[in-house]
C-alpha positions as CSV (number, residue, x, y, z in Angstrom):
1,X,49.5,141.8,119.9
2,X,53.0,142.4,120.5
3,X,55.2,142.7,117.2
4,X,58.6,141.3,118.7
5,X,59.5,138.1,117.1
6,X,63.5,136.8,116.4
7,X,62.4,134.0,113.5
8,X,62.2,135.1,109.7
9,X,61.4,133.2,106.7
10,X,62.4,134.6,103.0
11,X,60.6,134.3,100.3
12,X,62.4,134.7,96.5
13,X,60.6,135.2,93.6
14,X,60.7,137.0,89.9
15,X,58.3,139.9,90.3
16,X,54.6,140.0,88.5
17,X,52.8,142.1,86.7
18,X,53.4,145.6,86.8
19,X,56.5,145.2,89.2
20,X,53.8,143.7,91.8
21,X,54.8,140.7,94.0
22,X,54.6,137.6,91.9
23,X,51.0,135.9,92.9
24,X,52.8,133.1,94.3
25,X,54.4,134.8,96.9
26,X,51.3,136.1,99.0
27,X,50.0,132.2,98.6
28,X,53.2,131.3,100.0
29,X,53.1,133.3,102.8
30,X,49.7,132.1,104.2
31,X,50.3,128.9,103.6
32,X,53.7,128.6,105.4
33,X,51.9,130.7,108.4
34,X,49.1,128.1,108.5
35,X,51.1,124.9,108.1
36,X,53.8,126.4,110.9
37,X,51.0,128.2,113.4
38,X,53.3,131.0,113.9
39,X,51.9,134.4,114.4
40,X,53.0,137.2,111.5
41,X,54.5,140.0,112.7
42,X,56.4,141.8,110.0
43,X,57.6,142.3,106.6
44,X,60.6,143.0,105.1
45,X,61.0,143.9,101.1
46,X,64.0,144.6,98.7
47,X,63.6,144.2,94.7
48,X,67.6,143.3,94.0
49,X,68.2,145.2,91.0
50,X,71.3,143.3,89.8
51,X,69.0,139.8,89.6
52,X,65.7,141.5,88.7
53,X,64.0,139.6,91.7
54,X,62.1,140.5,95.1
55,X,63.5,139.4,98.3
56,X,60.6,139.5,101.1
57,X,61.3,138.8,104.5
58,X,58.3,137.6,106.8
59,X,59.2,138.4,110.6
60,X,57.2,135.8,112.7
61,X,57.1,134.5,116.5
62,X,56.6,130.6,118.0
63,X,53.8,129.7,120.5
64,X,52.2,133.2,120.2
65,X,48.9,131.6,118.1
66,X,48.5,132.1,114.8
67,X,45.8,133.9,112.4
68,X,45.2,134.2,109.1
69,X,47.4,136.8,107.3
70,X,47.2,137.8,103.8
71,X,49.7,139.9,101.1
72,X,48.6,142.9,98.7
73,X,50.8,144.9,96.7
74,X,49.8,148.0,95.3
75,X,51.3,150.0,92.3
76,X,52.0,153.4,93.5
77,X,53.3,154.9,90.5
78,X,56.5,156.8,90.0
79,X,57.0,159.2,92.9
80,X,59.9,161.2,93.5
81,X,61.4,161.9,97.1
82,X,59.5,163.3,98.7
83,X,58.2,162.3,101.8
84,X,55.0,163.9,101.9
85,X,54.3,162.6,98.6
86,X,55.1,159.0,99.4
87,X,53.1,159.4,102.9
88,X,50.3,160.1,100.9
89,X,50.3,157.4,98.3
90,X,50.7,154.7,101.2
91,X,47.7,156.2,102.9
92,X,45.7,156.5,99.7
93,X,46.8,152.9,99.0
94,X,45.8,151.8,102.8
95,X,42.5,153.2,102.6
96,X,41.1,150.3,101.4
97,X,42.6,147.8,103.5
98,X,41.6,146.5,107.1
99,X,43.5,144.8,109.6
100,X,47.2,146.1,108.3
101,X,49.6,144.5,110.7
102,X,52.7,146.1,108.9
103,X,53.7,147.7,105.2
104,X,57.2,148.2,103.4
105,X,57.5,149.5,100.0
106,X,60.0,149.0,97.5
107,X,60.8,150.5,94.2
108,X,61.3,148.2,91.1
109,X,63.8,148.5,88.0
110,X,61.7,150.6,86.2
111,X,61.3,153.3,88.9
112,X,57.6,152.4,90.5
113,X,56.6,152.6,93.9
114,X,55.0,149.5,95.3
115,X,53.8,149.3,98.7
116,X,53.5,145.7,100.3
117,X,50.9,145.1,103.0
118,X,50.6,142.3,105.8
119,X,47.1,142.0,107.2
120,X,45.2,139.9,109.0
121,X,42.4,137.7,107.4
């Protein structure tokens, strides 16, 4: 599976519980992968302080196929800036997960980590 794609689709929402994407936003994802049999291919995630909302960016090629794709967000906590520490939370955080097409984190307004996964269903 080759990641290149040039289509994106954005996705705005106020974010959930515990600075986690808002449970709509996975939903919407599958569903506009399904309705539009596109093929994921990447993620892109900002939480815009001045609004308070998540921006997410779903990267996606035509006439590829499709499959099912799925969202989780994961708290990681207040980290500082560290890399290695950061590396290790999104590993810890991926251990559980299969099928990880891509990841982006972002950090919310009140200074937690939260990694965002794409995987395939």
């Amino acid at each position: 599976m080759t990641q290149s794609h040039s289509k994106f689709k954005v996705f705005i929402s106020e974010p959930g519980k515990n600075g986690l994407l808002n449970e709509d936003v996975p939903v919407a994802i599958s569903r506009f992968v399904d309705q539009h049999n596109v093929a994921a291919k990447s993620i892109g995630v900002e939480f815009v302080e001045a609004s308070g909302k998540v921006l997410l960016s779903l990267g996606y090629a035509e006439g590829q196929g499709t499959h099912q794709v799925t969202v989780k967000t994961v708290s990681l906590g207040k980290l500082g800036l560290e890399a290695a520490a950061i590396e290790s939370a999104l590993e810890t955080a991926a251990s559980g997960l299969t099928d990880v097409i891509c990841h982006e984190f972002y950090v919310d307004g009140s200074g937690n980590f939260v990694a965002v996964f794409l995987q395939k269903t």
